[in-house]
Every structure is written in structure tokens, then in C-alpha cells.
C-alpha positions as CSV (number, residue, x, y, z in Angstrom):
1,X,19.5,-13.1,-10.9
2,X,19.0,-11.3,-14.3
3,X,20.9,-12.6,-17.8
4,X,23.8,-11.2,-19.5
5,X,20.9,-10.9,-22.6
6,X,18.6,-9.2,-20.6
7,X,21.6,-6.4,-19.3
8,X,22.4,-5.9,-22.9
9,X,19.5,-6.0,-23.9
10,X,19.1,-2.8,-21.9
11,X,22.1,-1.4,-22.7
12,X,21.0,-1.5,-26.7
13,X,17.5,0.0,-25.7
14,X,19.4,3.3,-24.1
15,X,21.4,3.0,-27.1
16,X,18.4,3.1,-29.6
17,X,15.9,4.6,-27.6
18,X,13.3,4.9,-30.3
19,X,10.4,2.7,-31.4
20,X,11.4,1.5,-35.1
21,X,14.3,-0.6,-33.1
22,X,12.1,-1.4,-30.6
23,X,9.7,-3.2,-32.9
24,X,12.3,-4.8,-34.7
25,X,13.6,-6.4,-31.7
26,X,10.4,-7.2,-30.1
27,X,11.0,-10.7,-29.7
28,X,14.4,-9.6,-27.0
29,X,11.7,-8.0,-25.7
30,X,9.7,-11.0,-24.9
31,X,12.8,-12.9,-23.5
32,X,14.0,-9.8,-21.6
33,X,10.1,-9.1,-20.1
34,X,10.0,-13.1,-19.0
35,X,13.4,-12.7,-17.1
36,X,12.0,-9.5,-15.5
37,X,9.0,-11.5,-14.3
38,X,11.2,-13.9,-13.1
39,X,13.3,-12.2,-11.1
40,X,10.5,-10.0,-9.6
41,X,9.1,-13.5,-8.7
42,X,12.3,-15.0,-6.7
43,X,12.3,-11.3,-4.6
44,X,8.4,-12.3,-3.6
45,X,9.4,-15.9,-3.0
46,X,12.3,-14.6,-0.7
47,X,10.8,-11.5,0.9
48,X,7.2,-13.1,1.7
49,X,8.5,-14.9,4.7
50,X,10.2,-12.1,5.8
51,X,7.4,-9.6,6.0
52,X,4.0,-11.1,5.7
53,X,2.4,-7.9,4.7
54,X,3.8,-8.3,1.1
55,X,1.5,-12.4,1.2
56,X,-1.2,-10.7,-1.0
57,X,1.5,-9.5,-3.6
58,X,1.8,-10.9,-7.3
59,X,4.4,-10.5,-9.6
60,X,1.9,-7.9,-11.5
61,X,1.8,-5.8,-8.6
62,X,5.3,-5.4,-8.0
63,X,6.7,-4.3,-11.9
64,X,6.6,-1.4,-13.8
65,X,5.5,-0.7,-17.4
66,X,8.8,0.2,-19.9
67,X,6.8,2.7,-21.8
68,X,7.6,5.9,-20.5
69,X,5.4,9.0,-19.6
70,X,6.4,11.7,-21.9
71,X,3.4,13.6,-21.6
72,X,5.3,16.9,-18.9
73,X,8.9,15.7,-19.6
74,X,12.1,17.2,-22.0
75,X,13.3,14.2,-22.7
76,X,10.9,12.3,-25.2
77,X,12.8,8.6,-25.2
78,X,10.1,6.8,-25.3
79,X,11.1,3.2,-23.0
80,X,12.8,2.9,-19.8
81,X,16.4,1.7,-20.0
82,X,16.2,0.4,-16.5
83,X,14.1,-2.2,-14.1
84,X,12.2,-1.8,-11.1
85,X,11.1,-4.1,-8.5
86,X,8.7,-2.3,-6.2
87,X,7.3,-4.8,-3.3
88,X,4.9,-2.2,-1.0
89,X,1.7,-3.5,0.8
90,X,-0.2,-0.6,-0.2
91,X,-3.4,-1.1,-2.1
92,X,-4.2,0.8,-5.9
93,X,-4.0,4.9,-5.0
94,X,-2.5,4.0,-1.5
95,X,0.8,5.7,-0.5
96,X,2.9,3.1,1.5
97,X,6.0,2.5,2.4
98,X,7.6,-0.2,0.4
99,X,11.3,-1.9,-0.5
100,X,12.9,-0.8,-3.9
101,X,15.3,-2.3,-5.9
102,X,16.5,-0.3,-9.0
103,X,18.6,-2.2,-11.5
104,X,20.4,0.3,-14.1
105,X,24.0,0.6,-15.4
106,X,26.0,3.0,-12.9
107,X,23.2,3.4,-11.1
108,X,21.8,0.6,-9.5
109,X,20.5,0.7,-5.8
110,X,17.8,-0.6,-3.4
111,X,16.0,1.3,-1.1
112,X,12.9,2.0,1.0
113,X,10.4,4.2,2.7
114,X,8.3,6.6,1.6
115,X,9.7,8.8,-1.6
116,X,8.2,12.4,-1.5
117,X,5.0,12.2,0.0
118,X,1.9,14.5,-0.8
119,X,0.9,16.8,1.5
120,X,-1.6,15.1,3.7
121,X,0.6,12.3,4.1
122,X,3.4,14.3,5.1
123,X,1.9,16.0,8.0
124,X,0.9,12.6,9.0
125,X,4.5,11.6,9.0
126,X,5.1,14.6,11.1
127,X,2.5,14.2,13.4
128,X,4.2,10.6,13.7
129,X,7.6,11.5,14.6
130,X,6.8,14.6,16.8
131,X,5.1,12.2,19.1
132,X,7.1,9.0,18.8
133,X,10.7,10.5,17.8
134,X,12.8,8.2,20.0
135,X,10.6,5.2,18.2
136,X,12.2,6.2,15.0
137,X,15.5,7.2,16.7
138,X,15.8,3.6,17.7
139,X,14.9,2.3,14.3
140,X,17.7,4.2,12.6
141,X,20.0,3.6,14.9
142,X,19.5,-0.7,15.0
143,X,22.8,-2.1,14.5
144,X,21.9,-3.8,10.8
145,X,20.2,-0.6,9.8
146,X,22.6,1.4,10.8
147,X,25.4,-0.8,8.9
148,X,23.3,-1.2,5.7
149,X,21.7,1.8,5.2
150,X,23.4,4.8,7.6
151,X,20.6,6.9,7.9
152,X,17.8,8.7,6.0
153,X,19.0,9.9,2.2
154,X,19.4,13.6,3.4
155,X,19.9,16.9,0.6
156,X,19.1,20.4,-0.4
157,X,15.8,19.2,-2.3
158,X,14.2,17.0,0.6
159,X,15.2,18.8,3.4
160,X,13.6,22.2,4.8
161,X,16.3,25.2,5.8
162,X,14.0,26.0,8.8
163,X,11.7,24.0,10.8
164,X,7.7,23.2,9.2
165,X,5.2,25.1,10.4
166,X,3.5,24.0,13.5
167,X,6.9,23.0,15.3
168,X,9.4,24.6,16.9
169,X,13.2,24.9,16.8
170,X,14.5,23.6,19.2
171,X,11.6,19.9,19.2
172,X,14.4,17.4,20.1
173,X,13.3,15.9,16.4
174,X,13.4,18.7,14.6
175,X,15.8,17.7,12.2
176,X,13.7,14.7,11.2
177,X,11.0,17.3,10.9
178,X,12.8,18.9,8.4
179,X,12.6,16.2,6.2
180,X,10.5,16.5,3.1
181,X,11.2,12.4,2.1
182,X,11.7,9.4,4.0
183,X,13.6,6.9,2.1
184,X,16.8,5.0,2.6
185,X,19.2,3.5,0.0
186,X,22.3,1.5,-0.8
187,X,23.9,1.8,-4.0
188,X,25.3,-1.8,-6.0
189,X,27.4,-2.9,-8.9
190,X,25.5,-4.1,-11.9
191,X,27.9,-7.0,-11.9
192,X,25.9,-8.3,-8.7
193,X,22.9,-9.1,-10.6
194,X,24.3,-12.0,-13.0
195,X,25.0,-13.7,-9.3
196,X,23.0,-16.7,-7.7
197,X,22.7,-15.5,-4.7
198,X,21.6,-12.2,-5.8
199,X,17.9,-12.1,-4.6
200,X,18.8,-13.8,-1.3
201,X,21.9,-11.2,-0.8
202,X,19.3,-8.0,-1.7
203,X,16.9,-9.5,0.6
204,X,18.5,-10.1,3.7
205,X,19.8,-6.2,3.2
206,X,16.3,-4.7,2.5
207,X,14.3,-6.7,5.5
208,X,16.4,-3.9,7.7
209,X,14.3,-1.5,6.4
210,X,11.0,-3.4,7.5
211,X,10.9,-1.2,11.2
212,X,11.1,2.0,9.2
213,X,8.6,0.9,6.9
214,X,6.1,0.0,9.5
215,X,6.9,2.9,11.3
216,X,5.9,5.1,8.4
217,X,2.7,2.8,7.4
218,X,1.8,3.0,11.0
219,X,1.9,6.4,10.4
220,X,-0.1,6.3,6.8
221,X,-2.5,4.6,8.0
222,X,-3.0,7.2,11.1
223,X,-6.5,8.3,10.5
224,X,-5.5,11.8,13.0
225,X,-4.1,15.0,11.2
């Protein structure tokens, strides 16, 4: 669970996105960054047993920086008025699969999979469920998955009009094939953080995602084009 301080604290940073009041309130900072730690902490104490490929894990591998990169965007707000808890058993410059957990007023979710993947790691993913469709078909249709998460997070932007090149129309798969992103999510209230049995509650809801995500790190890790 997070703090009341720590959700105002965000709610103040959106509100004063800039770095004067940042400084000048560097020491909520401090207290808001340990509770971060904290909480990012309990979800490895929680999901470790429940997937040992996240044993190696620390809580530095698993947070993100609130500076933001400005460098190629509009908007020039320099922190992040939202947290992140990213637990993935990939290793530095590795693209894996992973479980997600996005705290951020209105918006909160957690999630998993594999978010827009480069090129090479998409025709692996292809490759993957060409040949082992009804694996995956089984996956998303497993009774907790199925009631947590539905089904793959399908719209215009990560999902081709007609079918990739290389396969054919009418692949029994095809709309899978389509798919440009392979990720899964289920929105929350903010409210549900400031609750004890928070991390335990998120937990038990993102270990239905661990079949997909070996599915798509079995994939990854394919060393076949």
C-alpha cells in the first residue's frame, strides 16, 4: 500500500510541474521516493513465490526514474506525476515480457505482456503464434484469465487492417497475427492503493498473466526468425 502523503504528494507535483517547487519540496520527495521503494518491495516479496523467474529481481530493477525525457516530446513538464512498478525477468537491453502496475489518478491499471515490440521481436512473436496458435488460444481463454483480463488490449493503433506479410488470410490465427502489441490490462481505483491488502489483491490478479508471459518469453527468447 502507498500513503495518503505520497498520493498528494503527486497530485501537487502535476499541479506544479516545474523544478523551483520541486526543489523546495525535496524533502516530500524523500519521503514519497522511500514509500515508492517500499511498495515496489512488498510486490517482489509477494510475486517471487509466484513466478520464480522474477528471484534475481531487486527493488532497483523494478522502478522508474521521475525525471522525464523531454528530449522528442511537446510537453516539456519535467517529472512524472505517476508511479510504475515494472517486475520483467529480462536482463539490461532485453525485451521481455513482464507484469505492470501503473499507479496514477483516473488512470491507474496493471497489466502485462509485451508493449509494442521492435521489429525483430515481432516476427518472432509471429513466428510463435503461427505455429502454436491453439497454445495461446488456451492461454486467453483460462477461466482466471479470461475473468481478469478478457483478452488482449485490441485498437486502431496496434492492430493491422490486413494480415502481415508472410501469412495468409484465412491462417486460423490471423487475427492474433494482426496484432502489432501484446499486452493485457485491468483498470483500478486510486482508492485501492491506501488498502492493506493492496499488493496481495494486485498480485493474485497479475500471476494470471504468467502463461501469456512465458508464452511470449518463450517466444523472445526463440533464437529462429
Amino acid at each position: 500500500m502507498l500513503s495518503k502523503d505520497t498520493l498528494q504528494f503527486l497530485d501537487d507535483l502535476k499541479a506544479n510541474n516545474n523544478r523551483d517547487w520541486f526543489l523546495d519540496n525535496k524533502k516530500r520527495y524523500e519521503t514519497f521516493k522511500k514509500d515508492y521503494q517500499q511498495l515496489v518491495s512488498d510486490f517482489l516479496d509477494a510475486m517471487k513465490p509466484l513466478d520464480p523467474s522474477l528471484e534475481m529481481l531487486e527493488v532497483k530493477n523494478c522502478t522508474f526514474r521521475i525525471n522525464r525525457d523531454i528530449r522528442f516530446s511537446k510537453d516539456k513538464s519535467p517529472y512524472k506525476s505517476h508511479l510504475g512498478v515494472w517486475l520483467s525477468s529480462g536482463a539490461k537491453n532485453q525485451n521481455r515480457s513482464g507484469y505492470y502496475v501503473h499507479i496514477e489518478k483516473g488512470a491507474s491499471f496493471i497489466a502485462g505482456g509485451l508493449y509494442c515490440p521492435q521489429p525483430d521481436d515481432l516476427k518472432k512473436m509471429r513466428k510463435e503464434i503461427a505455429f502454436f496458435y491453439d497454445d495461446l488460444d488456451e492461454i486467453l481463454n483460462e477461466k482466471k484469465f479470461k475473468k481478469e483480463f478478457g483478452d488482449f488490449d485490441r485498437n486502431e493503433a496496434n492492430t493491422l487492417k490486413n494480415p502481415p506479410r508472410g501469412y495468409e488470410k484465412d491462417h486460423p490465427a490471423i487475427e492474433l497475427l494482426k496484432l502489432k502489441s501484446f499486452e493485457s490490462s485491468q483498470k483500478f481505483d486510486i482508492s485501492e492503493i491506501t488498502k492493506k491488502d493492496f499488493v496481495a489483491t494486485m498480485s493474485q490478479k497479475l500471476i494470471a498473466l504468467k502463461p501469456l508471459n512465458d508464452f511470449i518469453n518463450r517466444a523472445l527468447t526463440s533464437d529462429e526468425f
